[in-house]
C-alpha positions, 0 to 999 in steps of 0.5 A: 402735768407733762413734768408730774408724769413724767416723775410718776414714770420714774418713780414707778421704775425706782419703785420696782428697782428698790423693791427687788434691792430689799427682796434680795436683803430679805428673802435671797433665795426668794430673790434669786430665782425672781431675778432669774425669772427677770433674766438676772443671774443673781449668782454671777458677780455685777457688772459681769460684761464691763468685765471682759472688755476692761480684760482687753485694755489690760491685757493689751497693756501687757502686750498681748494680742487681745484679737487673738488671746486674753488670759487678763479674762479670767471668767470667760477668756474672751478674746476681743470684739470690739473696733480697735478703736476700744483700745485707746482707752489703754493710755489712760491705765484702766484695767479690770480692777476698775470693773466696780467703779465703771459698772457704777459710772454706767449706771448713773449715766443711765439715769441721768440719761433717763431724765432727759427722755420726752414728758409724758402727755397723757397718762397712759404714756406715763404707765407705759414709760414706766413699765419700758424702765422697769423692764428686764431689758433694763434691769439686764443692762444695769446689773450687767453693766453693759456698754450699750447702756452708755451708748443709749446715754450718748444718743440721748445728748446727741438728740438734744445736741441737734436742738442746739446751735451748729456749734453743738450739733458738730460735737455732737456729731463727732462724739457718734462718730468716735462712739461708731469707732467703739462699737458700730451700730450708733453709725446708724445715729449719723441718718439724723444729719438729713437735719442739715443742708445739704451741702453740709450733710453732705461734706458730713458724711464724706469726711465721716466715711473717709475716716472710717475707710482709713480706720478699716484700712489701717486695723483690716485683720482686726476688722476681718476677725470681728467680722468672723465673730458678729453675728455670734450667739444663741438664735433664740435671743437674737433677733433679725434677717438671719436668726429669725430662720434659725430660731424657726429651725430650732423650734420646728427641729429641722436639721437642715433646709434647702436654700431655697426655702430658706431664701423664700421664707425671708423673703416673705418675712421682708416682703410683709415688714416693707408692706407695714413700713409703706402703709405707715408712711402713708398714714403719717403723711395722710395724718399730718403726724407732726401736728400731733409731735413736738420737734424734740419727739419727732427726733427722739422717735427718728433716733430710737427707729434707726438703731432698731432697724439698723441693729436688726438688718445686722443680727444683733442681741435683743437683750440689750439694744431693746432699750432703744426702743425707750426713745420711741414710747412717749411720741408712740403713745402721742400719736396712738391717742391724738392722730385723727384717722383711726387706721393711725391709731389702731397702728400704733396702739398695736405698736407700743404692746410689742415693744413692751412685749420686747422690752419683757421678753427675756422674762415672759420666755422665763415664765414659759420655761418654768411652765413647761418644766412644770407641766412637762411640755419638753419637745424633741428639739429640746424646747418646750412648747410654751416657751416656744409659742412666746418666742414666736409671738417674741419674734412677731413683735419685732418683725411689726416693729421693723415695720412701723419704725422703717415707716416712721423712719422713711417719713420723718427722714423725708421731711428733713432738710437735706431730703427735701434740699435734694429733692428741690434739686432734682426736681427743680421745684420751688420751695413748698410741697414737693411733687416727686414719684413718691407722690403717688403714693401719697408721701407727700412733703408738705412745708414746715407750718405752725405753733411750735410743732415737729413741723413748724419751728425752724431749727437753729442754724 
């Protein structure tokens, strides 16, 4: 049953894929402006992001300061943003007349990635994964040929590699530590090293933040001047701590705020996402949630949780790191139509909306444009009111997903065995549940049990 659903999810996204390939052989035009409405530029060349960082690797071949100057981008002279870790891959003589072929090798990573995400239980989960692979987000990334694509692709082996033998796991964890080198953000990814022993995590993690320290010391003006340009971008397709006021800004015309209302806002924004994120924990933990979750789930949930939360805390772009929030849909919908307390429930019944509300937003915000042009709802600030109230609503989203994924991140970060290694250590307790602080609180930590469960088979050491 699980292996048909999950066919049907993806039957269903190629169902749309194909849909849109024949739109644009038979009606252009028509196709144009959908693809648009999808966040497509159907104008503009495929692949147009894998563009500019192979521009890099040329134009360092040549000997150019790529930080500094790129005249090999010959449609936007972007100057590099990457690690300098990226351009390693110059030895091996790739340059932009690869772009096609690279865009294509993303793809079918992507797809091949695709086939390795949980079975659907249920059919609701199947419609949802479904609608999740058939989005904008996704439609955006593959036309665009971006690279977080591939680092999606990465993190999905990497979960499963955590399923393996401690031979595996090592690979794996020096594949996201090289993916780190490229691109930052999969360095959230290391948090499921808490599978470990401590010991071992803990060696893990000094010898991961020694290279790294290295690799910044070694490459510091380059690192200072890509510290200059992330966050960069338009706030209103941005999304985090920062951009959040921003895009606020923008929407209500405001020319400039005190600090302190600016201070006060996000600490209000903070104060709301941490109260989400407590109450979540504690109804995982009053629930049992791992009853409910195979181990593979709980990881795949744990994955697509850190590099959301991580990717917000640093201000990132939602039109491509929204795909990770795909990891997280099969264990949501799980846990929305089995956990027994209907507070459990009605959260993440609550929680799979949104994240196809991400997932859309980019076509939804489209939506409210055309709207407005049509009905003449232009506002001084030069947004239109439709487009402005999707935003919000965009914006609320995300703000409830932080909250619910710190809460499941928190949870399924403690029951991990390196947490409960260390708390054992502080604590001085015998193996069994674990009585620390956070028991008042009713996190507990109870030992791993029964049938096959996220809580119950040992991992292979």
């Amino acid at each position: 049953m699980r292996y048909a659903l999950l066919g049907l999810s993806r039957a269903t996204a190629l169902l749309i894929f194909v849909s849109l390939l024949v739109l644009h052989l038979a009606a252009p035009d028509f196709a144009a402006r959908t693809f648009w409405m999808l966040g497509v530029s159907w104008g503009q060349e495929p692949f147009y992001d894998v563009f500019s960082p192979l521009s890099w690797l040329e134009c360092h071949q040549y000997g150019f300061d790529v930080y500094r100057t790129n005249p090999c981008d010959t449609r936007l002279s972007l100057s590099m943003s990457y690690p300098p870790g990226w351009l390693a891959f110059s030895a091996i003589g790739i340059d932009t007349t690869h772009t096609g072929a690279v865009g294509i090798t993303i793809g079918l990573l992507f797809g091949a990635a695709v086939l390795l995400l949980p079975r659907p239980s249920s059919p609701a989960a199947a419609i949802a994964l479904a609608l999740a692979l058939g989005s904008n987000a996704v439609l955006f990334g593959l036309y665009q040929a971006n690279f977080d694509l591939a680092v999606f692709t990465v993190a999905i082996l990497f979960i499963h590699a955590l399923q393996r033998s401690i031979a595996v796991r090592k690979a794996g964890y020096v594949a996201v530590a090289g993916l780190a080198a490229l691109k930052i953000y999969p360095v959230f990814l290391l948090l499921l090293a808490a599978r470990e022993p401590l010991p071992w995590m803990m060696m893990l993690a000094a010898v991961f933040a020694l290279a790294a320290a290295a690799h910044i010391h070694a490459w510091t003006p380059e690192f200072m001047l890509i510290l200059g340009w992330v966050p960069r971008g338009r706030p209103l397709e941005m999304f985090g701590l920062g951009n959040s006021w921003q895009g606020l800004r923008i929407i209500l015309g405001l020319q400039q705020a005190p600090p302190w209302l600016v201070a006060c806002t996000l600490a209000a924004f903070l104060a709301v996402t941490a109260t989400i994120a407590l109450r979540t924990a504690k109804l995982l933990a009053r629930e049992g949630a791992d009853r409910h979750l195979t181990l593979l789930e709980c990881r795949f949930l744990a994955a697509g949780a850190a590099v959301v939360v991580g990717c917000f805390l640093t201000s990132q772009s939602w039109r491509y790191k929204a795909i990770f929030l795909i990891c997280t849909i099969t264990p949501l919908v799980t846990l929305a139509l089995r956990a027994r307390l209907p507070a459990v429930r009605a959260t993440f019944a609550a929680t799979v909306p949104a994240i196809l509300l991400a997932l859309w937003a980019v076509f939804l915000i489209n939506v409210a444009k055309r709207a407005d042009m049509a009905l003449g709802l232009q506002e001084v600030a030069g947004i239109g009111l439709l487009r402005s109230l999707v935003w919000l609503a965009v914006e609320a989203a995300w703000w409830w997903i932080i909250g619910v994924f710190g809460g499941c991140l928190a949870w399924l970060m403690l029951r991990e065995r390196a947490m409960r290694d260390l708390l054992r250590a502080l604590n001085g307790i015998r193996r069994g549940t674990v009585a620390w602080p956070g028991t008042a609180l009713g996190l507990r930590l109870p030992r791993h049990s029964a049938r096959g469960r996220a809580g119950s088979r040992p991992d292979p050491q």
